[in-house]
C-alpha positions in Angstrom: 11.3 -29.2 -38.2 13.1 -25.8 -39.5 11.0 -25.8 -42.4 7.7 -26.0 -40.6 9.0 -23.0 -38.0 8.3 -19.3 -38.4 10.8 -16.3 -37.8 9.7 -14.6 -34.7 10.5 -11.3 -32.8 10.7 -12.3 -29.0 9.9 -9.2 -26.4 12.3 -9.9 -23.4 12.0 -8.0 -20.5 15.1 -7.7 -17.8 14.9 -6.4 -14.2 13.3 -3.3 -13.3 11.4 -3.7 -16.3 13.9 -3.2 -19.4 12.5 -4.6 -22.6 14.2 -5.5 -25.7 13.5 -7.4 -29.0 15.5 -10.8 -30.4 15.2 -12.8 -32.9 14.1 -16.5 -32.5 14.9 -18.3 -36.0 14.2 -21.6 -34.2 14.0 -24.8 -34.2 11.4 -24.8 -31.7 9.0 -22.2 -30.6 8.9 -20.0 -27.3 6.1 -19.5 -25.2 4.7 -16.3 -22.9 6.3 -15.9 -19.7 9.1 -18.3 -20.3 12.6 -17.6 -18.7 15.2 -17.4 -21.8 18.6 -16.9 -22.4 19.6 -14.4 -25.2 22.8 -13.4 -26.6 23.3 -9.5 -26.0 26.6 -7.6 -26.7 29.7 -9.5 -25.5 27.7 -12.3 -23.5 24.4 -13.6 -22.8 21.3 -12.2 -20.4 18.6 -13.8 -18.8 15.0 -12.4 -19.0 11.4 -12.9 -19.4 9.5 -13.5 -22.7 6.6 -10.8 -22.5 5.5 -11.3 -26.3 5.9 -12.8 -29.5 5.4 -10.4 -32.3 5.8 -11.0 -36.1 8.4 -10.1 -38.1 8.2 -6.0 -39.7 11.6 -4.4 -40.7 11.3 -1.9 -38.0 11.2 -4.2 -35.5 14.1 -6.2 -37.1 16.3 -3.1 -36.5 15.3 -2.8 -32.7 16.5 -6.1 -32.2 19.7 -6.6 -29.7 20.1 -10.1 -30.4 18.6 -13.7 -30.9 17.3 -16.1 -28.6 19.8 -18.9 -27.3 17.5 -21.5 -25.7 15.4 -21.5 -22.6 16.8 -20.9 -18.9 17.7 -24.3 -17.5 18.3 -24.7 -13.9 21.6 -23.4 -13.8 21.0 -20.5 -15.5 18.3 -19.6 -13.0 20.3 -20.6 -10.1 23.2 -18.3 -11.7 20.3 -15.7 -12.1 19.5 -15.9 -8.2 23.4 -15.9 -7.5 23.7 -12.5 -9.3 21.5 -11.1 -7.1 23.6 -10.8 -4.3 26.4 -9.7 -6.3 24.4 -6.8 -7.4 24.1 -5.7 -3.4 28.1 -6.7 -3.0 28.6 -4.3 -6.1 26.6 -1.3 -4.7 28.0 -1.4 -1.4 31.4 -1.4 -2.8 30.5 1.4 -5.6 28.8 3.4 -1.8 32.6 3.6 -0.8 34.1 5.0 -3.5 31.6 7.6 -3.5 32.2 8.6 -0.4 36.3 8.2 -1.2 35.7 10.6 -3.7 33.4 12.9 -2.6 30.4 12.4 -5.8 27.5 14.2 -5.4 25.2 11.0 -6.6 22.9 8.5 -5.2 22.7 5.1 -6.2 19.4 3.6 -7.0 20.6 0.0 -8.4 22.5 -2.6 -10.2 21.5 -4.7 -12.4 24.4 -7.5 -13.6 24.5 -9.2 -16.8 24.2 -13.2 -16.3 27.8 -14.0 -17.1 29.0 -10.8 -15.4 30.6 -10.1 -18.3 28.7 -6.5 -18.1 27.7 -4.3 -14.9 24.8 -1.3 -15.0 25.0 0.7 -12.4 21.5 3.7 -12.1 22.4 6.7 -10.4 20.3 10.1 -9.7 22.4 13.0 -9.5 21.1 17.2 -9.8 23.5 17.7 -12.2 26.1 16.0 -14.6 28.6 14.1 -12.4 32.2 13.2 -13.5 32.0 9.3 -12.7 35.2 8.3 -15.0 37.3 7.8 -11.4 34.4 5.6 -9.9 34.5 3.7 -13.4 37.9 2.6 -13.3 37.5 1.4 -9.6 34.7 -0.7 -10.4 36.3 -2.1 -13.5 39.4 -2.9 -12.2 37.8 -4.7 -9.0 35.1 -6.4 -10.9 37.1 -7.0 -14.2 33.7 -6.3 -16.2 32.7 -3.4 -18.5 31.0 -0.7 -16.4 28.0 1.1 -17.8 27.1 4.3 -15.6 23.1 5.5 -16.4 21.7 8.5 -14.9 18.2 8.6 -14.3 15.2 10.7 -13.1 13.7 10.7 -10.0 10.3 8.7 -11.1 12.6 6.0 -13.0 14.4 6.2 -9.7 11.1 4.6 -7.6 10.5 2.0 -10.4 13.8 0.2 -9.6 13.8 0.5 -5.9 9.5 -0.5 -5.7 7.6 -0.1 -3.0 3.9 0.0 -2.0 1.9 3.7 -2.4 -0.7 5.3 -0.2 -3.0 3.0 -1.5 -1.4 -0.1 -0.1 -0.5 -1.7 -3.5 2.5 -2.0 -5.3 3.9 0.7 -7.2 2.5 1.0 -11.0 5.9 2.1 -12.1 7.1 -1.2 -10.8 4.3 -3.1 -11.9 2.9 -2.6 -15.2 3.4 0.9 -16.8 5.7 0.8 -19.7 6.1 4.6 -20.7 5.4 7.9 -18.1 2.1 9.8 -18.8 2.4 13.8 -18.3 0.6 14.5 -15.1 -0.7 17.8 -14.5 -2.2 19.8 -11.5 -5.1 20.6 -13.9 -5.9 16.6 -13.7 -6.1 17.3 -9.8 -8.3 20.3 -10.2 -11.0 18.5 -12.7 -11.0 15.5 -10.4 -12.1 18.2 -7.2 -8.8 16.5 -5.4 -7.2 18.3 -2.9 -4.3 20.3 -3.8 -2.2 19.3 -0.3 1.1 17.5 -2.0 1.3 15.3 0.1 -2.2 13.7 -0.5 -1.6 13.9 -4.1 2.3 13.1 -4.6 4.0 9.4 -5.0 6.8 8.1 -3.2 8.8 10.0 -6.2 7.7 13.1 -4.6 6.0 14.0 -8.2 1.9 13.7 -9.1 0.9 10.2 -8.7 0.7 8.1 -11.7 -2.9 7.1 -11.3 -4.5 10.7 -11.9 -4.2 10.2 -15.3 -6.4 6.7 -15.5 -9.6 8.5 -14.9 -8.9 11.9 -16.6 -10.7 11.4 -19.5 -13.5 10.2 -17.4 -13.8 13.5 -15.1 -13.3 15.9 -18.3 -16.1 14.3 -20.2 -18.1 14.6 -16.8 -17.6 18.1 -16.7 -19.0 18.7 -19.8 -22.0 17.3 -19.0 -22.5 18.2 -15.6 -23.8 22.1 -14.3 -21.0 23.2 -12.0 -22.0 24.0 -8.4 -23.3 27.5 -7.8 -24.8 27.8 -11.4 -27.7 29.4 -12.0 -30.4 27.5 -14.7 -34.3 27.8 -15.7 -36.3 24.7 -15.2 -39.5 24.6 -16.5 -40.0 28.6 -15.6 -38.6 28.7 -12.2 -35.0 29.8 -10.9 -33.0 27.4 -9.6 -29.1 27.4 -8.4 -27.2 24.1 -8.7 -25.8 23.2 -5.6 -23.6 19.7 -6.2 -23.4 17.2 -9.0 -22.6 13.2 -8.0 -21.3 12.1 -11.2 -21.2 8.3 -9.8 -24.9 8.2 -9.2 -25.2 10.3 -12.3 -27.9 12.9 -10.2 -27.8 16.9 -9.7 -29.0 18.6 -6.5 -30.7 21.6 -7.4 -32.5 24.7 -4.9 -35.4 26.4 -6.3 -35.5 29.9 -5.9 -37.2 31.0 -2.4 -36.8 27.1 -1.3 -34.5 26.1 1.5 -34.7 22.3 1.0 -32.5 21.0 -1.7 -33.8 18.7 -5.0 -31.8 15.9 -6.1 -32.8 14.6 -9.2 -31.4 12.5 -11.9 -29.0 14.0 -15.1 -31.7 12.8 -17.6 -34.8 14.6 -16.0 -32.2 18.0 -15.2 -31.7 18.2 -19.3 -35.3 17.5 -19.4 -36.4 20.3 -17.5 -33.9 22.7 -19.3 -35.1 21.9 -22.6 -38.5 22.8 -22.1 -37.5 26.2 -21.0 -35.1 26.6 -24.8 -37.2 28.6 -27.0 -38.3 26.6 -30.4 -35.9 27.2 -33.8 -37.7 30.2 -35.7 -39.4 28.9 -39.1 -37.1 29.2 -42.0 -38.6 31.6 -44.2 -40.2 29.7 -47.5 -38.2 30.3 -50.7 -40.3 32.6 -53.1 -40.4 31.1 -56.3 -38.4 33.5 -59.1 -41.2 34.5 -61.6 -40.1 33.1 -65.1 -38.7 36.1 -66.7 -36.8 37.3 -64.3 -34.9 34.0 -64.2 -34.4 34.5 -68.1 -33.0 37.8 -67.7 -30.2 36.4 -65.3 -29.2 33.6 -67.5 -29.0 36.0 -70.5 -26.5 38.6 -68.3 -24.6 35.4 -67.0 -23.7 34.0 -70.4 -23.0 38.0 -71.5 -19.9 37.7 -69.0 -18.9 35.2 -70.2 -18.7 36.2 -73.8 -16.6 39.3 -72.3 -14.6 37.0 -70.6 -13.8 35.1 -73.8 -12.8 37.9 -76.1 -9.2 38.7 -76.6 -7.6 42.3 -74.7 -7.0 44.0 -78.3 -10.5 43.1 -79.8 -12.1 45.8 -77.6 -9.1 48.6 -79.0 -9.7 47.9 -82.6 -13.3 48.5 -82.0 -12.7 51.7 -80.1 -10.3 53.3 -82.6 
């Protein structure tokens, strides 16, 4: 059965979305979405097989472990179990920060299965000496204490939440890695630039402005902008608005109060008849016979000068 079994990478992920790669040398295989135990430094963890991948050397030196075996009950039952232990631990860890006056807020803990390790994430506006809180937590919990600061949009993905659009966060949900989002994204959508219509529950641009900004920048090179003034077919017009969904442009004719709305196809139509032709290329004049003679015989006479050695030309001067 081990001979007939492929080395696999597993990708786990952990709460709040935390990935990592093991090792599965076997006997049996894994499948997607399958709770599994692996073995992590000094314990084991419980998580979530999101792929298998095949073997490369680069991924064999991301790897944190191998695979032990698949949750059984108890281990899920022990999973559900550390989940209140995680509150107990941040209500405890809330205390000492007060005791000691931090300038930090937690954001959450996440607890290895055998409890053997605790992770406690923190945002802060500036470094924070945490060694004091450390030693209280490690000499109440008798566990190794791993302090991580993070940033306020890493902050929302392990609290969750819904956003103004009444589903669950993306953070929280699916994205992996944080795209750059820009107020120029807001501008070439035509979005209002009010924060508050426009900002997460992070307080920084929403996520989702960068699904469809390829979209609206390829759209605005297509598209006339409003207030432009183009020639179709002879006449004046101004454009007034563009509906990129219906893919038409509403133009006004110059001297006309009513408004045009036609399609994108017959507005480049109309401006194409009004773009004077290409001139003609001028024909080549064929190069009468001698003259191309002449210009071969001066070409190879550089080159013959070209050829000759620097002192040939002295000893025929002196």
């Amino acid at each position: 059965m081990t001979d007939q079994f492929t080395l696999e990478i597993l990708q786990v992920v952990f709460k709040a979305g935390r990935k990592g790669y093991y090792r599965n040398g076997g006997p049996l295989p894994v499948s997607n979405g399958s709770a599994v135990v692996v073995g992590v430094d000094r314990g084991f963890d419980l998580g979530k097989v999101l792929a298998k991948l095949p073997v490369t050397d680069e991924l064999l030196e991301q790897c944190s472990g191998e695979f032990v075996r698949e949750a059984t009950e108890e281990d899920v039952l022990q999973h559900r179990s550390n989940g209140e232990f995680e509150q107990s631990v941040l209500d405890y860890c809330r205390e000492r920060i007060e005791a000691r006056k931090l300038d930090m807020k937690l954001s959450d803990c996440e607890v290895q299965l055998d409890r053997n390790r605790i992770r406690v994430f923190f945002t802060a506006d500036q470094r924070t000496d945490f060694r004091g809180l450390v030693r209280d937590l490690a000499a109440c919990y008798r566990a190794r204490i791993e302090m991580r600061q993070i940033g306020i949009r890493d902050d929302a993905r392990h609290k969750g939440g819904l956003g103004i659009c009444g589903r669950a966060l993306c953070c929280a949900e699916f994205l992996d890695d944080f795209q750059s989002v820009t107020l120029k994204m807001v501008r070439t959508q035509n979005l209002s630039l009010n924060p508050s219509k426009v900002s997460g529950t992070c307080g920084r641009l929403m996520c989702c402005l960068a699904y469809e900004s390829e979209f609206y920048q390829h759209a605005c090179r297509l598209y006339p902008a409003p207030g432009q003034k183009v020639l179709l077919m002879g006449a004046p017009c101004e454009v007034v608005g563009s509906d990129i969904f219906h893919e038409t442009v509403t133009i006004r004719g110059e001297g006309s109060q009513e408004p045009e709305t036609i399609t994108l196809e017959e507005f480049q139509d109309r401006k194409k008849m009004d773009q004077p032709a290409p001139p003609p290329k001028p024909e080549a004049k064929p190069v009468p016979a001698e003259k191309e003679a002449e210009a071969s015989d001066a070409v190879r006479k550089r080159r013959r000068r070209r050829r000759k050695p620097a002192g040939a030309e002295k000893e025929r001067t002196q």
